[in-house]
N, C-alpha and C positions, 0 to 999 in steps of 0.2 A: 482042591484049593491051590496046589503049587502047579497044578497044571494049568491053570488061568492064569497064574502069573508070567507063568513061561511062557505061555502064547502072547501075554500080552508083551513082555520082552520086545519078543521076535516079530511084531509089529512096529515097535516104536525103532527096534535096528534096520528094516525094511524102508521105511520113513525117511530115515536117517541117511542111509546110501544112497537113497533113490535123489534128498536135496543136493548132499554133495558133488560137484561139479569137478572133474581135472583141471588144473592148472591149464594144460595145456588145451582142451576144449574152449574153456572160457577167454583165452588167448585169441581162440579164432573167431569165437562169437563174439569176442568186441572186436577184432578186425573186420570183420564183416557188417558190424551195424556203423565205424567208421566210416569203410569202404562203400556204404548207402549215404550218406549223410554227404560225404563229399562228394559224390557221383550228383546227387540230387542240386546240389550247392554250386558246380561246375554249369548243370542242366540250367539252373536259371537264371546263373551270370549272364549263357550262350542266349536263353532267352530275350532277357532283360537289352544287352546289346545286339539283338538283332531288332529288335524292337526299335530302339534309340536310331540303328542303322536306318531303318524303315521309314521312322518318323522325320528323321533328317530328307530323307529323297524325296517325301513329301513336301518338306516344308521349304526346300528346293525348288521345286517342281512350281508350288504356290507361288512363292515369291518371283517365280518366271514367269508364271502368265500374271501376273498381278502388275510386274512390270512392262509385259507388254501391252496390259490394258492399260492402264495409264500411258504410257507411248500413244497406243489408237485415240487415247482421250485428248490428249495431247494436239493432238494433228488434228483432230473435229472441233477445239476449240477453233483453234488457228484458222481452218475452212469455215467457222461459221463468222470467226470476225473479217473474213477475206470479202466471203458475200455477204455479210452484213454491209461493209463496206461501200460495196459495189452496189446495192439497193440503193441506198442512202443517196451517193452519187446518183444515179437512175432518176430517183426519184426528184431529186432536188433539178438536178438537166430538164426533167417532164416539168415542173413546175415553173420555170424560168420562160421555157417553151410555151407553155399555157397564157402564163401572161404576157409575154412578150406577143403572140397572136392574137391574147385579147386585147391589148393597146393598139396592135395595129389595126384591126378591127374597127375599133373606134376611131383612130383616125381618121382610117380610111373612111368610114360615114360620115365623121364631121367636114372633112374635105368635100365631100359630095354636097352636103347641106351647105356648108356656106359658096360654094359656084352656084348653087341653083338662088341662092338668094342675092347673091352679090349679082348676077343677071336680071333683076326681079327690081334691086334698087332705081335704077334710073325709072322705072314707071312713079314707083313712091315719089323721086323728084319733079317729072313733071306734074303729080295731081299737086304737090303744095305748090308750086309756082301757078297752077292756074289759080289756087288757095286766093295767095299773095297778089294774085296782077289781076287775075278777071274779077271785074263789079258789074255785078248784074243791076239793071236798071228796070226791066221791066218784068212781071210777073213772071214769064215764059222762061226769062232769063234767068230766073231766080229758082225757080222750079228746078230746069235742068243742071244748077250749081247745084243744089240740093239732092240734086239724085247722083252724079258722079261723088260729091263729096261725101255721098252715102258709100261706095264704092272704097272709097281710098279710107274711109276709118276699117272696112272691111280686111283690107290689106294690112291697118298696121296692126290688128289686132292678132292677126296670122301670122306676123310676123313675131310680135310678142309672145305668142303661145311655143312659138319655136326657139325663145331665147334671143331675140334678137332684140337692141333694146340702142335707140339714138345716144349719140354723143351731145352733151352742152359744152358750146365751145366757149363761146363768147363770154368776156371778162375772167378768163381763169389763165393761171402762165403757160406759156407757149412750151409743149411739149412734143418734141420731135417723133416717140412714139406715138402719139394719137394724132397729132396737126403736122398738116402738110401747107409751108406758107408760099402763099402765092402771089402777095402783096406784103409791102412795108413802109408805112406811113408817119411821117412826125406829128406829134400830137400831144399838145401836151393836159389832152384829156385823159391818158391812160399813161400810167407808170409804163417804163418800157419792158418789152417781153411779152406783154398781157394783149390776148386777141381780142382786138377791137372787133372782127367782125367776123361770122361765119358766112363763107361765101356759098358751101356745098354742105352738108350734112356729114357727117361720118356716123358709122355702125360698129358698136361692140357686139357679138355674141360668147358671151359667157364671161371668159378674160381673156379672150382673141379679138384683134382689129380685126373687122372685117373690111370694113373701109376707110381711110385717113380721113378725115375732116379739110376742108381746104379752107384757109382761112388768113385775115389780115391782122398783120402784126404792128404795134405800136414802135416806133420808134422816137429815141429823144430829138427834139428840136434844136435844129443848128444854132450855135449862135451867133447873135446878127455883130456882123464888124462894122464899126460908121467909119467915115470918111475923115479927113482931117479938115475939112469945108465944115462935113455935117456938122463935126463937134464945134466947130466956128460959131455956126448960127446958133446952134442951140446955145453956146457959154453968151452972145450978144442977147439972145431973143430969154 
């Protein structure tokens, strides 16, 4: 019995020694889990700001092309409102052009048509003057009125279909753009101004003279001075 107690002693003093630590031991093993601890804490300050360092030259580097892409965008606005510009112009020059050759165009055809018609007029005058002045008297004669003045409605209606359309002179005020006068006469059947009489026809096509109207103008009547005899007889008679 006391020998199990003894053995068990000399276990729990084995136990005993073995927790115990020196001073000076344990002095180093906390030096050394300090000297981890800051070593480790040093490790990932150097990390941490190399990182930051890193991230900076990146976000450098970014904000460089970032800014020279905008610069490039910059410049391809400008080049597209340069040529947009320059279309625009282009375009507006071509359309100027366009119609400025379609008017001439036109003129130039209406020019052509009214020479070929204004050539063409004087026959129109001599069928209404034979209209006016020849009286057929015998059948024969009457026949062949009847057949040229077939002729001349033929002509005006060609001529209508092309826009060509007579003047009315007669009775309306004397208008320098359409009447050309050729006569002027006192009268005091007509206010003065107003064309007593159409001597030649004149031609509008469209809202162009083609031909002046020639025509006689009304003038006031002088008036009559008497004598000092005349007015004698008259005050006796």
């Amino acid at each position: 019995m006391m020998e199990e107690e003894n053995q068990i002693e000399e276990m729990e003093k084995s136990i005993a020694n073995s927790a115990e630590v020196a001073p000076e031991d344990a002095a180093a093993l906390g030096g050394e889990q300090v000297n981890s601890v800051d070593q480790q804490g040093v490790e990932a300050e150097v990390v941490e700001a190399g990182d930051a360092v890193s991230g900076t030259l990146e976000d450098a580097e970014f904000l460089s092309k970032l800014g020279a892409l905008q610069g490039e965008v910059q410049a391809l606005k400008a080049q597209l409102e340069d040529r947009t510009g320059q279309y625009m112009r282009i375009a507006a020059d071509f359309d100027n052009y366009r119609k400025r050759t379609q008017r001439e165009k036109e003129e130039f055809e209406q020019q052509i048509k009214c020479s070929t018609i204004i050539e063409m007029l004087p026959v129109v005058d001599n069928f209404e003057r034979a209209r006016s002045q020849i009286k057929p008297q015998t059948e024969p004669e009457t026949t062949i009125h009847k057949s040229y003045q077939s002729v001349y409605k033929q002509l005006v209606d060609c001529l209508k279909r092309v826009g060509v359309a007579p003047m009315r002179a007669q009775g309306v005020e004397f208008d320098p753009t359409l009447h050309e006068a050729v006569m002027r006469q006192a009268t005091d059947e007509y206010p003065e101004g107003i064309v007593m009489e159409e001597l030649q026809r004149g031609y509008l096509i469209g809202d162009r003279v083609l031909r002046h109207a020639l025509v006689k103008v009304a003038a006031p009547l002088e008036p009559v001075i008497l004598s000092e005899e005349t007015e004698q007889n008259n005050s006796e008679s």
